[in-house]
N, C-alpha and C positions, 0 to 999 in steps of 0.2 A: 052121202056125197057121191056124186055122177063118175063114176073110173075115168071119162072121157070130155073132153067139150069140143067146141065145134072145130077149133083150128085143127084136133086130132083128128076128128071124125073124116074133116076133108082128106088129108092125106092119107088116111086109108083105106076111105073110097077110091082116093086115085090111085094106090099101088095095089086094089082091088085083096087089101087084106081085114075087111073089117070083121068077118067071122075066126078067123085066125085072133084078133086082135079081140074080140070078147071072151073068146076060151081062156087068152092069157089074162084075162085080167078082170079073170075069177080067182085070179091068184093075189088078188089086191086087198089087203084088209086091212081094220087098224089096231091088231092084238101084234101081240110079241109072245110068238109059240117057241114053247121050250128049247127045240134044236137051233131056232132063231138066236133065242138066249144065250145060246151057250159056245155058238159062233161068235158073236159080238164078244163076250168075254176072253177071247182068243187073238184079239185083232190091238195091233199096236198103233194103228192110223186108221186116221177119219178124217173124210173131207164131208166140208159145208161148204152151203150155199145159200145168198139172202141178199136182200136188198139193202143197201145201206140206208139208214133212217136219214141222213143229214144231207144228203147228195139225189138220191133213189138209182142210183146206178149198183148192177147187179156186178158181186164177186162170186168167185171160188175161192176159199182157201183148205186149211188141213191143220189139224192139231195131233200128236204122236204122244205117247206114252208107255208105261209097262204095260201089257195085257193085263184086263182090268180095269183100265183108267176106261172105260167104256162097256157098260155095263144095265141090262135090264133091271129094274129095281120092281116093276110090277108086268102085266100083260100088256100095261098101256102107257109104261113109261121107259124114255130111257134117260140115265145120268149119266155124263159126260164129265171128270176131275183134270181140270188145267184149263190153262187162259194163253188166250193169242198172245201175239208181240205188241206192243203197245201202239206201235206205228199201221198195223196190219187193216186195213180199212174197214172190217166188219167188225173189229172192238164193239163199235156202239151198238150194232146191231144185236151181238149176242150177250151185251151186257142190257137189255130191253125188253122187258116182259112183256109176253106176248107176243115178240117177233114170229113171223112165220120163217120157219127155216126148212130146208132139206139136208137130209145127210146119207152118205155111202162110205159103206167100210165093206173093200176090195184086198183079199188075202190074195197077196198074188202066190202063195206056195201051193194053195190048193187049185187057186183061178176061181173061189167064188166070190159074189159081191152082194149086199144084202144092203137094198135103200128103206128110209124111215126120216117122213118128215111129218110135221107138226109144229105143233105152237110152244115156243122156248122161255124158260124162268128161270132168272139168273141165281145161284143159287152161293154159299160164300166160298165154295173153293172151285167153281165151275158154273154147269146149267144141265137143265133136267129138259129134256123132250116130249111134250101129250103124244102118244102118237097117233097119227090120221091116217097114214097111209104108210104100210109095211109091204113089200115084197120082195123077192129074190130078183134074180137077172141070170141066162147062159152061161157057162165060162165063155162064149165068144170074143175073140180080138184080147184078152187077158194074156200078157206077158207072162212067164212061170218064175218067178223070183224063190229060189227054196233056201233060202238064208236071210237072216234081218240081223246086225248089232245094232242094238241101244245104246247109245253115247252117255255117261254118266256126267262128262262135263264135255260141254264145249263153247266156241266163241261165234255169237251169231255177229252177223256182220253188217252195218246202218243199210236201210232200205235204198233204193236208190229210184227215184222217182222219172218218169218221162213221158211223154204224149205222141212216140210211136217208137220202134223197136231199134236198138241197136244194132250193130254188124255182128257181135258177139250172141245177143238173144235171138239174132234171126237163125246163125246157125245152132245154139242149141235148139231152136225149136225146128229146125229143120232136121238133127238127129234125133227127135224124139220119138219113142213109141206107145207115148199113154201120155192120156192128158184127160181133164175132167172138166164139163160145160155147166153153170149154172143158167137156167133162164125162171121163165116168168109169165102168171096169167093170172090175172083180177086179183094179186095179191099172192096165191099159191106158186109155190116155188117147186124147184124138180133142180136134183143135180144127178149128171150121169157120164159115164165114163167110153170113152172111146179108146180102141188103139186099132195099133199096125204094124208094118213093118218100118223101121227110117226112111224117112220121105212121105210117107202120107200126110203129112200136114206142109201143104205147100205157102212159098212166100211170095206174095204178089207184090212187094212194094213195102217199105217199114213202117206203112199201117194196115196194110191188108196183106191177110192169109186166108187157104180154104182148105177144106179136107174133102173124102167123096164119104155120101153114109153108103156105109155096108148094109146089108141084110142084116133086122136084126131081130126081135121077139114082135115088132109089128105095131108096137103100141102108139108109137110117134108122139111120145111125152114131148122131148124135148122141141122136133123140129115143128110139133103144132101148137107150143108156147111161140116160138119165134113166129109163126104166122100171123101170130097177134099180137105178140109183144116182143120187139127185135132187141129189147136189150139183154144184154149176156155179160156171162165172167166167165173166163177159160183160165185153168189153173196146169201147170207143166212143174213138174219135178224133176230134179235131179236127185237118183236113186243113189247115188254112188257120195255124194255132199252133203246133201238136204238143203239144195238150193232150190228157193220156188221164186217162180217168175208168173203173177199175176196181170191176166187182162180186163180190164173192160171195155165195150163197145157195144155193137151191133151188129145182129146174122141175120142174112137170110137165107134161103132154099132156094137155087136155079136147078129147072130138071130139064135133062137133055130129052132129045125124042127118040135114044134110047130106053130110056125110065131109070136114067144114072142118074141121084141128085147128091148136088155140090152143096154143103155149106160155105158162104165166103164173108170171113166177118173182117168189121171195119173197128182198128182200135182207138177210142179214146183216151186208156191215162195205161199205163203200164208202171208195175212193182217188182224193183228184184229183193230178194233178199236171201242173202249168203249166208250157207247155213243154219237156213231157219227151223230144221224140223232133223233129230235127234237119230233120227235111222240111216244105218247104211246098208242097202242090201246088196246081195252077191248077183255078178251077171245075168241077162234076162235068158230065158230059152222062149223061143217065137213062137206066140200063138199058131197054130197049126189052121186054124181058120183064117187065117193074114190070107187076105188077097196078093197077089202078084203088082206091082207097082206099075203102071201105064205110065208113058211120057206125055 
């Protein structure tokens, strides 16, 4: 399979990084090497990404567990123990053999993240992953979160549906500092994590936000999926609750004649859900890569 397609290709002929951008991703394979392994088996959250079969609008979401509930079972597989919330929009997707999925488990106490996607089979107390494409990522823009408790009981709390942002999710998402974008190209999916410092994910209106891309490994997974395919899910947590507020819509890339480029996505359907994910982790310490916030 090609590391790149064309919507990549473009954009990093015009940030003039495409020899940078082949070095990395000769890092791109579709084995699960043992340090690989044994990361994963350390990691208490996982976020996915996929199209929904029933709609084809693309989410984010995240499933948590004891370390372990995430685990390589061969070089070329990973299995996954727990099932979303019943209401959670890619239920069907991950209950569908063969879905194309993507997934990233980001330790924020070390600041590594380790993506792995593939074709998904639903399995009876979970789903299992072929994997196509394994690699790492920087610690870049990674918050340092050095504590996690696992909740042994708690009370999730009914999703709440809407078709653009409330005054409450605007400012949580305007205090956020991590946040995860699924997109999308001829079927193959990519989810991948961005942060900052609070405030870089700005609110244009309570259907439109943007962020600015940083500098980052060069590869332009994500923003040359939206070149060609603008639909998205953007997923935001709340570390301290395990409240997640899911988006879908549409992004695109404006670049200034700087060579600053904006993502500015437009929402179509928005998911809260209180208390949905079992972790609560102790205060972030800021990426030390965080850019400075411009007005």
């Amino acid at each position: 399979m090609a590391v790149y397609h064309e919507g990549s290709r473009a954009l990093q002929d015009q940030a003039g990084v495409r020899d940078m951008a082949d070095h990395v991703g000769r890092a791109i394979g579709d084995r699960i090497k043992p340090v690989a392994a044994a990361f994963l088996e350390l990691q208490p959250l996982l976020m996915l990404g996929a199209a929904a079969p029933d709609t084809g609008r693309v989410w984010a979401t995240a499933l948590a567990g004891q370390p372990g509930f995430v685990r390589a079972t061969s070089a070329h597989q990973m299995s996954v123990t727990g099932r979303l919330h019943p209401d959670d929009p890619l239920l069907p997707a991950l209950t569908t053999d063969g879905t194309e999925v993507a997934t990233i488990a980001l330790d924020p106490r070390t600041r590594r993240r380790m993506r792995l996607n593939g074709r998904l089979r639903p399995t009876g107390n979970g789903f299992e992953v072929e994997a196509e494409r394994v690699f790492a990522n920087c610690p870049k823009y990674i918050q340092r979160r050095e504590r996690f408790e696992l909740l042994s009981e708690r009370t999730v709390g009914s999703p709440s549906h809407g078709g653009e942002l409330t005054p409450e999710q605007r400012a949580f998402i305007a205090s956020a500092d991590t946040f995860f974008v699924a997109s999308v190209h001829n079927g193959r999916v990519e989810i991948s994590h961005r942060g900052g410092n609070p405030g870089f994910v700005r609110l244009d209106s309570p259907r439109r936000l943007s962020w600015q891309d940083y500098p980052g490994n060069a590869m332009f997974l994500t923003l040359g999926n939206l070149a060609s395919d603008p639909r998205a899910g953007l997923l935001f947590l709340d570390w301290t609750t395990g409240t997640t507020l899911q988006l879908t819509g549409e992004g695109h890339t404006e670049f200034a004649a700087d060579g600053e480029r904006r993502v500015r996505f437009t929402v179509s359907e928005t998911i809260e859900t209180p208390g949905a994910l079992p972790l609560r982790w102790s205060d972030p310490e800021p990426s030390p890569a965080n850019p400075a916030l411009t007005t």
